[in-house]
VMD Tcl script that draws the C-alpha trace (Angstrom):
set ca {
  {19.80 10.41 -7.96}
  {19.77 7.44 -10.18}
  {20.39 7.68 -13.96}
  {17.64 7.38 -16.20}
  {19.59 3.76 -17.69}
  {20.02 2.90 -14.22}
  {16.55 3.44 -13.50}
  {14.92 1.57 -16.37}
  {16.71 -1.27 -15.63}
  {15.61 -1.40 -11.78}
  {12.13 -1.03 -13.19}
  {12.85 -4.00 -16.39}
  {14.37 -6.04 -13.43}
  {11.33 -5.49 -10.72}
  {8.51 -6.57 -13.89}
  {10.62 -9.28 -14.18}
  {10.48 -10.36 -11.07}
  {7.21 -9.51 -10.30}
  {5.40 -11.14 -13.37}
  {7.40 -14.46 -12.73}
  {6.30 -14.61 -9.39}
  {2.71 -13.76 -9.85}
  {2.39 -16.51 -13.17}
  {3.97 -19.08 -10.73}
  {1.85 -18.53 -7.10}
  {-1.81 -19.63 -7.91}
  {-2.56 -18.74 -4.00}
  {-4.27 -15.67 -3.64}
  {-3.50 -15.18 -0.42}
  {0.34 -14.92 -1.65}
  {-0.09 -13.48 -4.46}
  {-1.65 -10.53 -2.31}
  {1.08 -10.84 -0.12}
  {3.83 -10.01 -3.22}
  {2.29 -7.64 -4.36}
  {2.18 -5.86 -1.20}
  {5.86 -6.01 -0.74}
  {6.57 -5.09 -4.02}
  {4.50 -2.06 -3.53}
  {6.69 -1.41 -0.49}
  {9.49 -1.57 -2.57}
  {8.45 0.94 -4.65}
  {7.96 3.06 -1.94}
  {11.51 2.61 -0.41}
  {12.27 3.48 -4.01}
  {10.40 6.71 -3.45}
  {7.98 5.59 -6.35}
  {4.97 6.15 -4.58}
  {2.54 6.04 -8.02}
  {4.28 2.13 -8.75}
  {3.89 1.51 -4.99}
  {-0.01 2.43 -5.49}
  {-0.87 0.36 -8.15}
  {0.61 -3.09 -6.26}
  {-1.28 -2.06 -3.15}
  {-4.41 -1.54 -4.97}
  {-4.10 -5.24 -6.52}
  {-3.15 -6.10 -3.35}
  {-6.33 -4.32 -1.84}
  {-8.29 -6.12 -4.45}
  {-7.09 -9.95 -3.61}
  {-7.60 -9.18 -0.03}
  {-11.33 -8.42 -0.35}
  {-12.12 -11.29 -2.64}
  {-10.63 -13.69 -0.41}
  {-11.71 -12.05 2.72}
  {-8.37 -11.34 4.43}
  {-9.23 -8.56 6.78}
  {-5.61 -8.34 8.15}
  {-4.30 -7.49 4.90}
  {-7.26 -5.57 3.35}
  {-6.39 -3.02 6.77}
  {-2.61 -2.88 5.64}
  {-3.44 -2.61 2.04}
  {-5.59 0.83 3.13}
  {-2.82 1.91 5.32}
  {0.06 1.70 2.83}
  {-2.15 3.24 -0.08}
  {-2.97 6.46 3.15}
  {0.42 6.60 3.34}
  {1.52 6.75 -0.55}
  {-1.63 8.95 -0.98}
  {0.55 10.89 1.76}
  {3.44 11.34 0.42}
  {1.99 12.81 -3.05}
  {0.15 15.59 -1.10}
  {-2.72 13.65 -1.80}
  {-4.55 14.70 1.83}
  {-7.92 13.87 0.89}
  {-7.35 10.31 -0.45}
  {-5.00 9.59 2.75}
  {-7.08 10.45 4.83}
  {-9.91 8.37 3.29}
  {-7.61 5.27 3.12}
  {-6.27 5.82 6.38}
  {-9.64 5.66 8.21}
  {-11.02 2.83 6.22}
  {-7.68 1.28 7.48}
  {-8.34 2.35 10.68}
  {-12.01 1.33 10.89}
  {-10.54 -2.28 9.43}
  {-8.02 -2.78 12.32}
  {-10.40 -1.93 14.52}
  {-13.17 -3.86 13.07}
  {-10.73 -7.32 13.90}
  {-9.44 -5.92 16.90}
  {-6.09 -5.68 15.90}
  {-3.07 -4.00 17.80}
  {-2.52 -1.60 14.84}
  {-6.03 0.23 15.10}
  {-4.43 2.51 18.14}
  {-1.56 3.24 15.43}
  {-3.84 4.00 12.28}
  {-5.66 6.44 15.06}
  {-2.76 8.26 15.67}
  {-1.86 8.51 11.89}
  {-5.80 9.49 11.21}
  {-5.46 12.39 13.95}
  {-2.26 13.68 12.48}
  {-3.58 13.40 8.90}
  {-6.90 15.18 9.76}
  {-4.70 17.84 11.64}
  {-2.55 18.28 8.94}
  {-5.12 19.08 6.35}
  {-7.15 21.57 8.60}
  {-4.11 23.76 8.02}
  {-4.33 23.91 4.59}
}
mol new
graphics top color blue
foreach p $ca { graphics top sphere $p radius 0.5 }
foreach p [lrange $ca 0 end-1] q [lrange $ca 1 end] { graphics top cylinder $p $q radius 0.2 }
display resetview
């Protein structure tokens, strides 16, 4: 487990970062794009809350601009952060809108988000 010094300065270091390269892309499209991966940062980080609020940005530039493709992964990685907090409901909701997304532009990944839907669904009839 990191120390709590160690930690603030992998989060001080990742603002950095992150506000630098959002005030210096004007594209939306890759603007969406960083934040995206630094939400998947976050989650490698196990940070799941941080890793929600770059994919909802994310989610947000992807609708204005009409990017389909990455308004489905946006859903998808906010199901699966949702997920991991034992937040069933909310993944579940993402998970299908991601699902209904892929599917929507035929893409390869709806048969995936399916699978993860079904498993989600079964996991919180148990509960």
């Amino acid at each position: 487990m990191k120390d709590n010094s160690c930690q603030s300065l992998i989060d001080f270091r990742l603002n950095r970062i992150s506000e630098y390269l959002l005030e210096k892309i004007m594209d939306q499209r890759e603007r969406g794009k960083i934040l995206a991966e630094l939400g998947t940062v976050h989650s490698l980080l196990g940070e799941p809350r941080k890793a929600i609020d770059h994919y909802e940005k994310a989610l947000v530039i992807a609708r204005m601009i009409g990017d389909k493709k990455s308004e489905a992964n946006a859903l998808g990685n906010l199901g699966n952060a949702c997920y991991v907090l034992g937040e069933a409901r909310k993944a579940i909701e993402f998970t299908k809108a991601a699902y209904d997304t892929f599917e929507q532009i035929e893409s390869l990944y709806a048969e995936q988000a399916r699978k993860k839907l079904a498993e989600r669904q079964g996991d919180d009839s148990h509960k």
